[in-house]
C-alpha positions, 0 to 999 in steps of 0.5 A, a space after each residue: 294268845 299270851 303264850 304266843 306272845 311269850 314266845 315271841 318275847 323269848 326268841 326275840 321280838 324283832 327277829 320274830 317280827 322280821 320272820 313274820 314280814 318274811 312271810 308276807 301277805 301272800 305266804 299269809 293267803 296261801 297258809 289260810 287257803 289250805 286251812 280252808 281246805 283242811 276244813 272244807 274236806 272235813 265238812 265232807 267227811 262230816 256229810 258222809 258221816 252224817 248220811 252213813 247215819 241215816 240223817 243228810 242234811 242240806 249243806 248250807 245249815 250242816 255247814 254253819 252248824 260244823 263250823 260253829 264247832 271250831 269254835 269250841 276247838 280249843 278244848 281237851 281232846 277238841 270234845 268241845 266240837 261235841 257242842 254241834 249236836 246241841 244245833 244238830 238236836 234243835 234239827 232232829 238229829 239225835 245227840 247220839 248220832 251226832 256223838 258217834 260222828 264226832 267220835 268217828 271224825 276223831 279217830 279218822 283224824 288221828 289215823 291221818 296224822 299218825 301216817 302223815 308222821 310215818 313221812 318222816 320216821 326215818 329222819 327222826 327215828 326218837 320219836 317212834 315211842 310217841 308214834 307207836 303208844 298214839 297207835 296203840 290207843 287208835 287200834 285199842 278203839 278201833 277195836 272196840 268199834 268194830 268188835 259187837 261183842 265188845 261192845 256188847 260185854 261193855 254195855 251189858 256191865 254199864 247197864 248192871 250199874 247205877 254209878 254216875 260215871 258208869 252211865 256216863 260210859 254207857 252212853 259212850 258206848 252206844 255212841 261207839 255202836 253207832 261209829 261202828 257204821 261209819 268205819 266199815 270198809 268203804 266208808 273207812 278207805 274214803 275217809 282216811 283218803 280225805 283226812 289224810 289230804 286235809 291234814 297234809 294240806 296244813 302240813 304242806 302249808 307249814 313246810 311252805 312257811 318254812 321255805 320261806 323263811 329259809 330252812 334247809 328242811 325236806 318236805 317229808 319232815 316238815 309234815 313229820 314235825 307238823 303231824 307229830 306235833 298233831 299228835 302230841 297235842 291230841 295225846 296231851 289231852 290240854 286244850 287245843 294241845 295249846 302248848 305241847 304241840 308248839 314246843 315239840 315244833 319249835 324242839 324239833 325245829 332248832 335240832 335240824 338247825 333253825 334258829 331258835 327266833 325263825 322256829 318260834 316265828 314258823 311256829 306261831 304262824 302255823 298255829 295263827 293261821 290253822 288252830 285260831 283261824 279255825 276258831 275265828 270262823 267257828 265264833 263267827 259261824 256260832 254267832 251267825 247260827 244263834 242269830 238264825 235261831 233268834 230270828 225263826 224265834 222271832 218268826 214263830 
């Protein structure tokens, strides 16, 4: 949040407030609702995820339980949502399981945000390395998911170690074995349809913040920044892609000709209204699942 307020300080403050009173409450409502809907769908994906697993779960608790998740979003490659298999265990769910979701939500996540850029390629064709080295990686691990033998030559070396880190990667590897079964063919195509919507719902809502504001900017390059901002991130491996994703925003912003305090503005709403409103609903879902606990706790 300090860095938020840094760059609202290096736009200048009263211009950035004013692009914020541009916005109003109702660009606010309507920004929230499409991240509600970014997050409902995922908690979908989660579900077929989970069911593709051999573990469906009733969507009341699974919900609590994903939402807590978003808590821990601000963390390198968001590996802190890893921490809803700590609260998916306490419910029979294997932690393995649960990893092999979270790896499978990942690469599904990544493979919408480098089509969503693929929207705006032709507007900003200098950011095709980014986009190819991001596609590279996915391939590179969808790969390995969907290869047994690969997977099988991987496990067989980890299993000859006895190294910390080896047994580390062994355990990561059997989680790949069990994403393998949420991206076989049918579940894969559904998938990449509901990622692809709920991360073009944010993006529709950042061109929307845009609008308001008065850019002159096309709805294709909207979702182009706002994807390739996605990725940075991602790629950057910092928590949250705190950072990265908000100067490759505002960069790409001010070279379509925004100003410098309107970019900053759009920015930090964005980042305001889907990365923190996130965490503030994973703190709270957190906060609600530990007293659930304490309660049957209490109860037994």
């Amino acid at each position: 949040m300090t860095g938020y307020l840094a760059f609202s300080l290096w736009g200048g403050w009263h211009d950035v407030v004013a692009a914020f009173s541009a916005i109003g409450l109702q660009g606010t409502l309507l920004a929230l609702g499409m991240s509600l809907l970014n997050y409902g769908l995922r908690f979908v994906r989660w579900q077929l995820y989970l069911a593709r697993l051999g573990h469906r779960l009733h969507w009341r608790p699974s919900l609590r339980i994903y939402l807590s998740g978003f808590a821990l979003t601000t963390t390198p490659g968001k590996a802190g949502e890893a921490f809803r298999g700590v609260l998916l265990s306490k419910r029979g769910v294997p932690f393995s399981i649960s990893f092999a979701a979270f790896i499978s939500e990942r690469m599904s996540d990544l493979v919408a945000v480098i089509l969503l850029t693929l929207l705006g390629m032709a507007e900003f064709p200098e950011a095709r390395s980014a986009v190819l080295l991001g596609t590279a990686g996915i391939l590179t691990v969808l790969f390995l998911i969907s290869s047994e033998t690969a997977l099988n030559k991987l496990l067989a070396w980890s299993n000859k170690s006895r190294r910390k880190l080896v047994t580390i990667a062994s355990h990561i590897i059997h989680a790949l074995h069990g994403a393998r079964r949420c991206q076989r063919a049918d579940l894969l195509f559904i998938s990449t349809i509901i990622s692809v919507i709920a991360w073009g719902a944010e993006a529709v809502a950042f061109y929307w913040v845009l609008d308001w504001l008065g850019a002159d900017i096309s709805v294709s390059f909207a979702i182009f920044v706002y994807a390739l901002s996605m990725l940075v991130g991602a790629l950057s491996f910092l928590p949250g892609g705190l950072g990265s994703a908000e100067a490759v925003m505002i960069s790409l912003l001010v070279l379509k000709g925004m100003s410098t305090p309107d970019a900053i503005a759009a920015t930090v709403f964005i980042r305001l209204a889907t990365l923190w409103f996130a965490v503030l609903i994973g703190l709270v879902a957190l906060i609600k699942s530990r007293h659930g606990e304490s309660l049957g706790n209490r109860t037994t």
